[in-house]
C-alpha positions in Angstrom: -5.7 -0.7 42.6 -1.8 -0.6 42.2 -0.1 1.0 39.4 2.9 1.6 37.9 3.2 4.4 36.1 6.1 6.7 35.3 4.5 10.2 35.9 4.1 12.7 38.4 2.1 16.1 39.2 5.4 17.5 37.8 5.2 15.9 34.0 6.1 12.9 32.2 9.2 10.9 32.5 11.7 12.9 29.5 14.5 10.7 27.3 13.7 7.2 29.2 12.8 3.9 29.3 9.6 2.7 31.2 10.3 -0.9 31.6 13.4 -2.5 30.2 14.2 -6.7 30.6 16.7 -8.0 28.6 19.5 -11.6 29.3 16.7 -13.9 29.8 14.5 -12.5 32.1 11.1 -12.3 32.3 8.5 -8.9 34.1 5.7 -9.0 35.2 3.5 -6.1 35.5 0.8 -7.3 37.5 -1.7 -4.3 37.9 -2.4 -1.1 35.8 0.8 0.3 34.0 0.5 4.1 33.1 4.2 5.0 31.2 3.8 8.4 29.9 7.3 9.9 28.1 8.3 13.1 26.0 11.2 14.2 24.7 13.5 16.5 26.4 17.2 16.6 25.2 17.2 13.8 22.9 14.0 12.7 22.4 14.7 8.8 23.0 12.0 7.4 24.5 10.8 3.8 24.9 7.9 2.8 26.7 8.5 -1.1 26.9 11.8 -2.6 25.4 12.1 -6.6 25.5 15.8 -7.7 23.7 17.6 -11.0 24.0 16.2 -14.7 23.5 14.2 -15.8 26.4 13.2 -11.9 27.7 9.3 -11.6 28.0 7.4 -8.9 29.5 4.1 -9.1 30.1 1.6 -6.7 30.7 -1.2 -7.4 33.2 0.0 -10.7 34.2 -2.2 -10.7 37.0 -5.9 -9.9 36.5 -8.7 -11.3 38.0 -11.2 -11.2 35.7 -9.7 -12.3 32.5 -10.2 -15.9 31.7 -5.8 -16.4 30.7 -4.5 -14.4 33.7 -2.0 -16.8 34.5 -0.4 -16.5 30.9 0.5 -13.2 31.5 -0.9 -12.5 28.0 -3.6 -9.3 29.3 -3.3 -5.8 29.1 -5.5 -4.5 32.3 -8.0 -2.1 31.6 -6.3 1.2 32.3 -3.1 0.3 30.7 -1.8 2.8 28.7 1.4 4.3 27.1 1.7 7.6 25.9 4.9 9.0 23.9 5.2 12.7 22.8 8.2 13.1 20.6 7.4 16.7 20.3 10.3 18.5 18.0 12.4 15.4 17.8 10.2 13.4 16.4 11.4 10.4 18.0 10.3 7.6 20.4 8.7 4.5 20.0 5.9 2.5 22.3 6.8 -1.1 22.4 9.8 -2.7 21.0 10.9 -6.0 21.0 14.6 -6.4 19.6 16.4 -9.7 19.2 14.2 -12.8 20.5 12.4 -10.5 23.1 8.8 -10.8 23.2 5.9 -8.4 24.9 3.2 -9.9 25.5 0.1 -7.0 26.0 -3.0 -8.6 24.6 -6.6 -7.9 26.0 -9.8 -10.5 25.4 -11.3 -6.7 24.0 -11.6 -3.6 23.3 -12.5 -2.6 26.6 -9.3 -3.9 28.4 -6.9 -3.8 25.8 -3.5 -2.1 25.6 -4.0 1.7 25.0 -1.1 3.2 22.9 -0.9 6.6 21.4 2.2 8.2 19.6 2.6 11.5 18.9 5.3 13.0 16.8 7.0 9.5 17.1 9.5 7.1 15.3 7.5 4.2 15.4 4.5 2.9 17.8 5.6 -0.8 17.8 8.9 -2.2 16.1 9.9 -6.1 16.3 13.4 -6.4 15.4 15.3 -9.9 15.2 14.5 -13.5 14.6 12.2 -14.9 17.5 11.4 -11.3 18.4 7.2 -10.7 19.0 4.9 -8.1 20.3 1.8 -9.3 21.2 -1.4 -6.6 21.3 -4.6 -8.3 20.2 -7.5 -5.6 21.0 -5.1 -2.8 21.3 -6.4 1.0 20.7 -3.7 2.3 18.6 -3.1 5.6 17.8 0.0 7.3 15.9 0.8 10.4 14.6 4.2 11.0 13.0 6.4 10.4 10.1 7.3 6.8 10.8 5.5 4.0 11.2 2.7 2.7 13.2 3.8 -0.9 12.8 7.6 -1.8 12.1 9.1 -5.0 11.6 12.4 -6.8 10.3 14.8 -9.3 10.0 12.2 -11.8 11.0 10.3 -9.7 13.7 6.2 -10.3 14.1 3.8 -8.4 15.6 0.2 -9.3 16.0 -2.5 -6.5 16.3 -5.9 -8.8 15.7 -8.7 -7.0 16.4 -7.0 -3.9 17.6 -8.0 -0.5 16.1 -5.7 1.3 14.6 -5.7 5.5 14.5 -3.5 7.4 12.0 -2.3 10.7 11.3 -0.6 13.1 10.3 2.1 12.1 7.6 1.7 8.6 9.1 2.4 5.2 7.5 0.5 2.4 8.9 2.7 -0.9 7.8 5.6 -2.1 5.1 4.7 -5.2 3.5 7.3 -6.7 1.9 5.8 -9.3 -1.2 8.7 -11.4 -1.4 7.7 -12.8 1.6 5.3 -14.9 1.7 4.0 -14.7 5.1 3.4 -11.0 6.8 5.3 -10.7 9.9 2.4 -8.7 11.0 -0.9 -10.4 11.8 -4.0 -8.0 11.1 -6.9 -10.4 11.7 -9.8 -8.3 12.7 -7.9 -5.3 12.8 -9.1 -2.1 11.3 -7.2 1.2 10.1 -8.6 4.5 10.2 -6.5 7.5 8.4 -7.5 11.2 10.0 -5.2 12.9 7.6 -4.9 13.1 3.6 -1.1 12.7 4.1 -1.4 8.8 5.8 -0.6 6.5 3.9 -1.8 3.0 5.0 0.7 0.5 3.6 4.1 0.7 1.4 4.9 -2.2 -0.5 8.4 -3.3 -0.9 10.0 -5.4 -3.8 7.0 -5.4 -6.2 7.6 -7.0 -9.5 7.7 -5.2 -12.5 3.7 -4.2 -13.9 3.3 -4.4 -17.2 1.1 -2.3 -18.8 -2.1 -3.3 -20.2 -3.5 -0.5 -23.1 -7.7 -0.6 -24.0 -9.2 1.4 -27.3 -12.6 2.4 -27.7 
């Protein structure tokens, strides 16, 4: 089967992007993508970066077996990207900015998007009105300081049914309560924390508690 991939007997790609779309355009990435990236001088790595209204990438646009192959909206089975941050503690997997949208969704676990951060910014940040990343049935696992899931100014991100792996000092979302609507959709999702230090959601404007005292 083809593949892209951005790898070689001599290492991973270092300070790069793997796929980058932006003014409107749309990629496809048909068969298998492998994008593995660590962090050499800088540490700036992106695997998939969608910015601008109208961008899409999608990920396994062209399977056989999946029912919506001609929506572009599957990962492939082997897809998979891998970011090592190492020192700098930077990098992040997918990252819509601006009205860009990734679409990497599988129809299950078994074919869906494999992501795994380590030592990373963020695993997958929406940024800008209109701006989406798609990864229903994703595997995703982060271990950093950041986040696993980052969105604002009106970015979404929908992880239903993926799992979710984190550790280290690791946050999993923000959820902001003046919102009324998450950006990020969870439905069927579930979150595992491997380390004491994760913390699996911080919440942002809360209202004042008041406290409530009980004698015996």
């Amino acid at each position: 089967m083809e593949l892209f991939k951005t790898y070689n007997v001599n290492g991973s790609t270092r300070d790069g992007i793997g796929v980058y779309a932006d003014s409107a355009s749309t990629v496809n990435l048909k068969k298998n993508t492998e994008i593995k990236l660590e962090a050499g001088d800088t540490g700036n790595n992106t695997g998939i970066f969608a910015t601008g209204a109208g961008t899409v990438i999608n990920i396994g646009s062209d399977q056989t077996t999946a029912a919506t192959l001609t929506t572009g909206e599957n990962a492939t089975s082997s897809s998979s990207i891998t970011i090592d941050g190492k020192d700098k503690k930077l990098g992040t997997a997918l990252y819509s900015q601006n009205g860009g949208v990734i679409k990497a969704n599988g129809s299950n676990h078994n074919n869906g998007l494999k992501i795994t951060v380590v030592n990373g910014a963020v695993a997958i940040a929406s940024e800008g009105t209109g701006s989406k990343v798609n990864t229903k049935f994703s595997n995703i696992d982060y271990s950093g300081e950041g986040y696993a899931l980052y969105t604002k100014n009106g970015g979404e991100i929908d992880v239903s049914n993926s799992n979710i792996s984190l550790r280290g000092k690791a946050t999993g979302f923000e959820r902001d309560v003046a919102v009324a609507t998450s950006p990020i959709t969870f439905t069927g999702a579930t979150i595992t924390a491997f380390s004491n230090d994760v913390t699996i959601m911080n919440l942002r404007n809360v209202p004042a508690f008041k406290s409530i005292y009980f004698k015996y």
